[in-house]
N, C-alpha and C positions, 0 to 999 in steps of 0.2 A: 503182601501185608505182614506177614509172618518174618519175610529176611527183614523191613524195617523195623518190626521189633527188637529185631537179633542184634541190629547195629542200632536204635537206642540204646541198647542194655549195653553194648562196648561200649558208647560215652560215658555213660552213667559209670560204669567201673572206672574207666580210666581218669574220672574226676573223681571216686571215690579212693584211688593210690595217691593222687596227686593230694588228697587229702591228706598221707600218712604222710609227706614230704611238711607241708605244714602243721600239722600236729607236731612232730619230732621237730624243726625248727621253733615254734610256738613255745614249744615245753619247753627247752632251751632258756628262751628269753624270760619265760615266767618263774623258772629256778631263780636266776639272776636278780629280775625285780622284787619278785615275792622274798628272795634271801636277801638278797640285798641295799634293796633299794635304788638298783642303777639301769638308768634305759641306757640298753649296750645296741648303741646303733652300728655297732661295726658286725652286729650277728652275721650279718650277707654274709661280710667280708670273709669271716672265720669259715659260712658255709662253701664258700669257695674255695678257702684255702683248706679244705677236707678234700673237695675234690681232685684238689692241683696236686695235692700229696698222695693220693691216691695214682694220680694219675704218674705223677713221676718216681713213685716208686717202683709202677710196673713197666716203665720205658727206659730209665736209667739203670735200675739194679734187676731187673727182670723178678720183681716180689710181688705176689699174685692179688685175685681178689679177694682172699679169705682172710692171709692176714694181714692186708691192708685196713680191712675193717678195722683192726685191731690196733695196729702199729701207727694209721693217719688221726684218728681221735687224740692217741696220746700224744701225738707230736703236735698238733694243733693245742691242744688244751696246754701242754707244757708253756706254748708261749704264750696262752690266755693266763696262766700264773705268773707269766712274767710278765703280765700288761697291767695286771693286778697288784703286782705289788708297786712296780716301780712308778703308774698313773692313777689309775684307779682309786685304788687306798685313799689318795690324798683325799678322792672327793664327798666321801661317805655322808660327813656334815655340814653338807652344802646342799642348796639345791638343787632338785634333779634335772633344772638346763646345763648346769656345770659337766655331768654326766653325759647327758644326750649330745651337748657339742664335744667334748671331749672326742667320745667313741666316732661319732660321724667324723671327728678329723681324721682319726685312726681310718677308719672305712676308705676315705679318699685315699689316703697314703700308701694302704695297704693294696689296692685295687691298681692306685698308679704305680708302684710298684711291679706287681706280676704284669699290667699292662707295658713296660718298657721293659721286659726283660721275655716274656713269651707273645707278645702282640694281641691285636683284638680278635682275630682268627679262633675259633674254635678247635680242640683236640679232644680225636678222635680216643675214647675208651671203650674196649670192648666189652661185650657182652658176657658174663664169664659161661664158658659152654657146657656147664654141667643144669641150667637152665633153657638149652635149646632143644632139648623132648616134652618139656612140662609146659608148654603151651596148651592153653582150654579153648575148644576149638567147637564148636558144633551150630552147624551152616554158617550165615555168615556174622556167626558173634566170634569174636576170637581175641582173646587176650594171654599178652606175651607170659612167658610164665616166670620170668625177671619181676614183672611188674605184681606179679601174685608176690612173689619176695617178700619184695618192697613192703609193700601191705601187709604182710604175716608179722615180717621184722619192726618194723614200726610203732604196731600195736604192741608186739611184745616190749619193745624200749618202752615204750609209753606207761604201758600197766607197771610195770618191775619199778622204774623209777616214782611214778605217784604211790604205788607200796613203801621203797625205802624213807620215803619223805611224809608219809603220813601215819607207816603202822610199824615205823620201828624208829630204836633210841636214839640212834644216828640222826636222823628227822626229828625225834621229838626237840633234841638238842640245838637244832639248826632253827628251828620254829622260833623255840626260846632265846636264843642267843640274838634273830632281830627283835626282837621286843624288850627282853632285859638282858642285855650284854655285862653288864658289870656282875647281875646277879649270877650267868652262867660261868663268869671269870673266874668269881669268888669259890668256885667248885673244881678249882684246878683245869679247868677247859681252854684249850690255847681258841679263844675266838676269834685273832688277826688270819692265823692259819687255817682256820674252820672258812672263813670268809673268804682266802683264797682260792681254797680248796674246791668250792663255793663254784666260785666264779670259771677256773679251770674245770669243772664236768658240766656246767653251761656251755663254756665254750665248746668242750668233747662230743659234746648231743650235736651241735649243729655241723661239726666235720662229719662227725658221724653218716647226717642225715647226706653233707656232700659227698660223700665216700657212696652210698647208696645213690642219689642222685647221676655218677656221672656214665654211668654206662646208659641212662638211658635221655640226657641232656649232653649238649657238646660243652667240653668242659672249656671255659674262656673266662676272664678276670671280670665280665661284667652279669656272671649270672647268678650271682646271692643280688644283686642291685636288684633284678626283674622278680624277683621272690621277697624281699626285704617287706615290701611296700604292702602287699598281699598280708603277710605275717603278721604285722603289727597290729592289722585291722581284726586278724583271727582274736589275738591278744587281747584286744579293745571289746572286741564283743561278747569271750569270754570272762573278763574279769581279770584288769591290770595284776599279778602275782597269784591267780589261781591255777595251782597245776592242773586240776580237774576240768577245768573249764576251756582250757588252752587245747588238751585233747579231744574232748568231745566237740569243739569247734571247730577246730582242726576237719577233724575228719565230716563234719557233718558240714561243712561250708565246701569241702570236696565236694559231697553230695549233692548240692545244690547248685554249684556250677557245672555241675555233666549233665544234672535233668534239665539247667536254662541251654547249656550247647545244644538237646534234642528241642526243646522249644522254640528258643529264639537265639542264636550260635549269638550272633553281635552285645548282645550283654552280657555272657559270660564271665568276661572280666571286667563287668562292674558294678554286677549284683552283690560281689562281697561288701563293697562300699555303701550300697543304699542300704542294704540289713546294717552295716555298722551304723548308718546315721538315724534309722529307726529305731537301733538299743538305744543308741544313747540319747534321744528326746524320748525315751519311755523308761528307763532303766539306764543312768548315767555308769552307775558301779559296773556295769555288766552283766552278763545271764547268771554267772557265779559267783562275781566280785560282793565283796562287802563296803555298803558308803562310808 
């Protein structure tokens, strides 16, 4: 009775990391909305293309997992500033379906893309081996120590970024600039650039979260698709543009898909949906969102 506690408590962890993959995606898309105003349905996309540049960084130029972390966000997000200016942009004063099909064309494009250029086939990325002694092990609970990482890094992205966007000037400026753009103009503040800028470290969280994501998923052009879907529902029942809300959903809809795999494995994935469809007939805004 004692080893099945041991491997309940592995699920429950391992849907509690799988939480930090969604939180860090989540947060992502809530900078975006919350700054922006724009449902960027090509988030998957961009999360996959975190991990493909991860991935071929270290296969083509032999450049590690350390500072791939580093080098895949910025090349990711660099072309989320170029998606931004030259589509994006346009659609600011319009409404937000203009937006959501926009990016889902993007999404398709971007997916058939690396699907006709690397196949549907999955690639292998390794585990980086400074992680293969920190595994937590005691009887039969055991979890890998990559996946503590994940979890540790995640939160730390999480907290750092709702800090710079809630308790400092950087944030307070981005706040104010979607609500009065002309008035934070009038203060010499470039807000087209602010808004790009905006939208590039949206994009950079979700490579980010790919770049972490692919050593422990096989990395292949349809796996932000298999997470997209999941995501939006975190965002929905956290509150459309609250950063706050996105992370603590995030991580606590993990939670609650590891404790239904120890209860009942076949609803797993799709208990995140009936809690979304219970906020929103009780609480449309969301748990943090404002009506």
């Amino acid at each position: 009775m004692f080893d099945n506690l041991l491997f309940d408590l592995q699920l429950v962890a391992s849907g509690i990391s799988n939480g930090a993959f969604y939180a860090l995606l989540s947060l992502g898309l809530a900078v975006i909305f919350g700054m922006l105003n724009v449902i960027n349905f090509a988030h998957g996309a961009q999360f996959m293309m975190g991990a493909f540049a991860a991935w071929l960084l270290s296969s083509k130029l032999g450049i590690g997992y350390w500072p791939a972390l580093i080098i895949a966000p910025l090349i990711v997000g660099a072309f989320g500033v170029v998606m931004e200016k030259t589509m994006i942009s346009r659609l600011y004063k319009l409404d937000h379906l203009y937006g959501l099909l926009l990016t889902f064309g993007c999404a398709l494009v971007i997916e058939g893309l690396f699907r006709n250029e690397f196949g549907s086939s999955g690639q292998r990325y390794p585990t980086p081996p400074e992680f293969q002694n920190l595994d937590l092990e005691f009887g039969d609970f055991f979890m890998p120590g990559y996946r503590v990482w994940v979890l540790v890094a995640g939160t730390a992205v999480c907290l750092g970024t709702w800090l710079v966007i809630e308790k400092t000037k950087v944030g307070s400026y981005l706040r104010a600039a979607t609500e009065k753009p002309q008035l934070v103009q009038a203060f010499g503040i470039n807000v087209p650039r602010m808004m790009t800028l905006t939208y590039g470290a949206g994009v950079a969280l979700a490579a980010l979260a790919g770049v972490l994501a692919a050593p422990v998923y096989s990395v292949h052009p349809g796996m932000g698709a298999s997470f997209i879907i999941t995501v939006f529902a975190v965002v929905v029942i956290g509150g459309m543009g609250s950063i706050l809300g996105s992370i603590v959903t995030g991580f606590l809809l993990g939670f609650v898909q590891g404790v239904t795999d120890v209860v009942y494995s076949e609803a797993s994935q799709t208990v995140v949906f009936v809690i979304m469809a219970i906020v929103l007939l009780t609480r449309p805004a969301g748990l943090f969102g404002r009506a």
